[in-house]
BAKOLSE-915736 format. One record per residue (C-alpha): z, x, y. Coordinates in steps of 0.5 Angstrom, whole numbers, plus 500, padded with zeros to 3 digits. Last residue first. Layout:
REM BAKOLSE-915736
ZXY
...
END
This chain:
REM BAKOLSE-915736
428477590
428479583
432486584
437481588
437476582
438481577
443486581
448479582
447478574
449484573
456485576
457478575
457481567
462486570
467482573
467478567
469483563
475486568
477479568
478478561
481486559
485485564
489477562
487481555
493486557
497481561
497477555
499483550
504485555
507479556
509478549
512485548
517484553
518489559
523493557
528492563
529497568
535502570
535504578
537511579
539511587
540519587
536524583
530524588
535527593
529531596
534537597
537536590
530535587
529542590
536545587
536542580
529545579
531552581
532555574
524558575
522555568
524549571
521550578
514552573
514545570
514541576
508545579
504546574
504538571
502536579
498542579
494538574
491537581
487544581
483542575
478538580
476544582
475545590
469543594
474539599
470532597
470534590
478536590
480531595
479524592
483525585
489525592
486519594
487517588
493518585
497515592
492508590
496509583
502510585
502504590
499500585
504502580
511500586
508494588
508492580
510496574
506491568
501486572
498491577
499497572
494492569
490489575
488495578
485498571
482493569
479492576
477500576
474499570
470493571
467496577
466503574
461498569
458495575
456502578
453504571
449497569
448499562
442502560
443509559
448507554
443504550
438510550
444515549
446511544
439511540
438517541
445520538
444515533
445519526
449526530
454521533
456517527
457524523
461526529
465521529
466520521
469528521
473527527
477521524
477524517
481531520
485528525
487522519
488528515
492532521
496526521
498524516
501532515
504530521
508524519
510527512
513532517
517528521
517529527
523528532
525524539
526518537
520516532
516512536
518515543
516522541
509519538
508517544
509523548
505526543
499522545
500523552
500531551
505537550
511534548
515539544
520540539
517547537
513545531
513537529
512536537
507541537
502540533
501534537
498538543
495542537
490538535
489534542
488540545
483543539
478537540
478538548
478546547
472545541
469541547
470546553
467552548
460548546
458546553
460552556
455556551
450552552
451551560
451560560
446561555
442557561
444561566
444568563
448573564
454569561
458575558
459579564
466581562
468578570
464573567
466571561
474571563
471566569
468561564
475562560
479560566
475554567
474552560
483553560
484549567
480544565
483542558
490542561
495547563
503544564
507546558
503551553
503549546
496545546
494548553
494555547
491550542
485549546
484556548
484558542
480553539
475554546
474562544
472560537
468554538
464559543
464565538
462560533
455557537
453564538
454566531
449560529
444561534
444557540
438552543
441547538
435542534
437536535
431534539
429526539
426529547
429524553
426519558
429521565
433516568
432515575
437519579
443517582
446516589
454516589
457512592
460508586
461514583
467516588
471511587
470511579
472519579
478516584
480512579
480516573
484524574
487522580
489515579
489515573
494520572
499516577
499510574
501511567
506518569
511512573
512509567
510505562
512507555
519506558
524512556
520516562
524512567
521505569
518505576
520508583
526511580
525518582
524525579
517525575
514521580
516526587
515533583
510530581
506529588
510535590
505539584
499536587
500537594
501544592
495545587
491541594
494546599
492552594
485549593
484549600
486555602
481558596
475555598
471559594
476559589
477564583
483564588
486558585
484559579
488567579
495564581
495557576
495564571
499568574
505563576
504559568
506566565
511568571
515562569
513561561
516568561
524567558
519561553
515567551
519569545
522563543
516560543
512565540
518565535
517557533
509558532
511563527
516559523
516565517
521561512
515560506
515553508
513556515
508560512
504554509
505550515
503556520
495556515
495549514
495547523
490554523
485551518
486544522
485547528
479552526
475545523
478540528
475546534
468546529
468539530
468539537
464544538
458542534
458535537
458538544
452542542
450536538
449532546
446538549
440537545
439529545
441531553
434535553
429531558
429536563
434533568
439532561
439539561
440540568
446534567
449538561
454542566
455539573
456542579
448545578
445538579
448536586
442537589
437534584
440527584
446525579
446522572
450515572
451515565
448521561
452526560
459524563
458517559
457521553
461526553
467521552
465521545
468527541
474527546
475520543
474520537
480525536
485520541
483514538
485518531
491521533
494514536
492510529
496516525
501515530
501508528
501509521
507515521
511509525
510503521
506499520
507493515
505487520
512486523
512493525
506491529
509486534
515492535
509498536
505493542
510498547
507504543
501501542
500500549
502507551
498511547
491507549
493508556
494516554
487515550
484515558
479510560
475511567
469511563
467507558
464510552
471514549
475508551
469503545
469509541
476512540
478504539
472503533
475510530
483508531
482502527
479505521
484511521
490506522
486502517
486509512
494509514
495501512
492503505
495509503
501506505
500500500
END
């Protein structure tokens, strides 16, 4: 019976992790916490909380596979901003089918090398050498000097290096402000004041943004699936993305953008990336084995060294108290494993026709739909509070582009926090702002009205879209 509910979970998690990974604006931590306030209705139905956390790691695998797809081929941008973005050129020349399976062969090769990573520490572990546990201890005394360095060497990788420093510290008291007051539900709630403020710099302000944006006509594409890198090139980028992956996946407060964006300037300081186009393949094929690999070892490392490293993880903390059991995370890597397996097959069998269909949805009224289901749920779930976090996330998620600075400069909202606790001078920066005074306690929002203010969204969200593109008809026909 276990088995059974656990492939389900596998199922369920795949058709999620398509539908969030093909919409943009979605992130897997939405899904996250909706199933972990939705958890109490779902133990009813034989769930339990390995199965959910399966579900959750299968949404969130599947996910990074295909949430290259909207970025690809939705919305592609004019000629002169096409060299801010990787894989658009390609897909200006009638070659996104190739720059699709390159992001599929990076993806998968980041589970392949995670998972035989994950079963080589497991084996050692068992054997009393608890290798990932060590690294921890022994960098832990440094993490502050470690995280300084590195957030120190993106910003002046910068050509606006003044600006990027002012939106990575505006960013990191953005966060130091949410995670230290009480303007929503604390950090127990599965929603708290984290839901509103990620997606409003790292989603809504992307959807803002898109809506303005002039997009070029969609050209048509080449069925070509051929890779336009040898063998040992497209494994030496997995490599580099998979470590990189599981050193954001066990680091605290760096993410996917800051780990692709310090490899690239690695490669270039060594002079590795000489090329352009060799240099857009290789990119494609290392940020997506990081994406793969992150949600791998961002788990991992709840079980491993007790830490919450991601949304997902965050979840599956609060389903099992705190702890990980193993035979969870064994369930886990499995389901991770078939999830990412079933993904890319799917992906490589009709990636033409998914880019053709997805090349035909409405891109300005689909963003649209996305914002208002976005709005309406925090909306509905933490009130004015949510709203005024998300609307203060987005224009925060407005600066980087508009400022000509990398977008990874806002994850100075973990950054900063992270690196006043390593620094032992967290106490005294909250103390000064008074963030730890007026502590409000709230209740669990019911799992009822969360499912209705879920389908409440979704509905208002969908028909939005449908008039949307019944309007863009009649005014085309007119």
């Amino acid at each position: 019976m276990e088995i059974i509910v656990i492939l389900f979970s596998i199922v369920a998690g795949i058709m999620t992790g398509i539908i969030t990974g093909l919409i943009p604006g979605i992130h897997v931590n939405t899904i996250a916490a909706i199933m972990v306030s939705l958890s109490t209705i779902l133990y009813g139905y034989g769930m339990d909380g390995t199965s959910i956390a399966v579900y959750i790691a299968s949404v969130a695998v599947t996910h990074a596979f295909f949430d290259y797809i909207p970025s690809l081929f939705l919305g592609v941008p004019n000629d002169e901003v096409f060299a801010l973005l990787p894989g658009h050129r390609m897909v200006r020349e009638g070659r996104g089918i190739e720059a699709l399976h390159l992001s599929i062969k990076g993806s998968w090769n980041g589970i392949q090398m995670g998972v035989v990573i994950l079963v080589i520490v497991l084996i050692m572990q068992s054997r009393g050498i608890d290798l990932l546990g060590a690294v921890d201890a022994y960098i832990k005394p440094y993490l502050f000097w470690i995280l300084l360095i590195i957030s120190l060497i993106l910003i002046l990788s910068e050509t606006r290096k003044l600006w990027a420093f002012f939106i990575f510290m505006l960013s990191g008291l953005f966060g130091i402000i949410i995670l230290g007051s009480p303007l929503v539900p604390s950090t127990g709630s599965a929603f708290n004041g984290l839901f509103p403020a990620l997606a409003g710099i790292f989603g809504v302000s992307g959807l803002i943004l898109s809506l303005f944006e002039k997009t070029g006509n969609f050209p048509k594409q080449k069925n070509n699936t051929k890779l336009p890198m040898s063998s040992f090139e497209v494994w030496s980028s997995s490599v580099r993305g998979t470590g990189a992956g599981m050193a954001v996946g066990l680091l605290p407060g760096l993410g996917a953008a800051n780990a692709a964006t310090l490899l690239l300037i690695i490669e270039n300081f060594l002079g590795k990336n000489k090329k352009q186009d060799t240099s857009t393949y290789s990119y494609i094929v290392t940020t997506s084995a990081i994406n793969t690999s992150d949600t791998l070892f961002g788990i991992a490392a709840l079980y491993f060294i007790e830490k919450t490293r991601s949304g997902a993880s965050v979840a599956m903390s609060q389903l099992f108290g705190g702890t990980f059991p193993l035979l969870a995370l064994v369930a886990v890597i499995i389901g991770i494993a078939i999830s990412g397996f079933v993904a890319m097959t799917i992906m490589q069998r009709y990636s033409m026709y998914i880019a053709h269909s997805i090349s035909k949805l409405d891109f300005k009224g689909l963003n649209l739909a996305v914002l208002i289901f976005l709005g309406l749920f925090i909306y509905l779930t933490l009130g004015d509070w949510g709203i005024v976090i998300l609307v203060g996330g987005a224009y925060l998620g407005l600066l980087p582009p508009l400022l000509n600075v990398r977008r990874a400069q806002a994850m100075g909202f973990f950054l900063v926090p992270v690196m006043l606790f390593y620094s032992g001078n967290q106490a005294d920066i909250v103390s000064y702002l008074h963030l730890e005074a007026n502590i409000k306690y709230y209740e669990e929002l019911e799992v009822t009205k969360m499912a209705f203010y879920l389908l409440i969204s979704l509905g208002i969200a969908g028909l939005s879209y449908i008039l949307s593109v019944l309007m863009r008809r009649i005014v085309v026909k007119k």
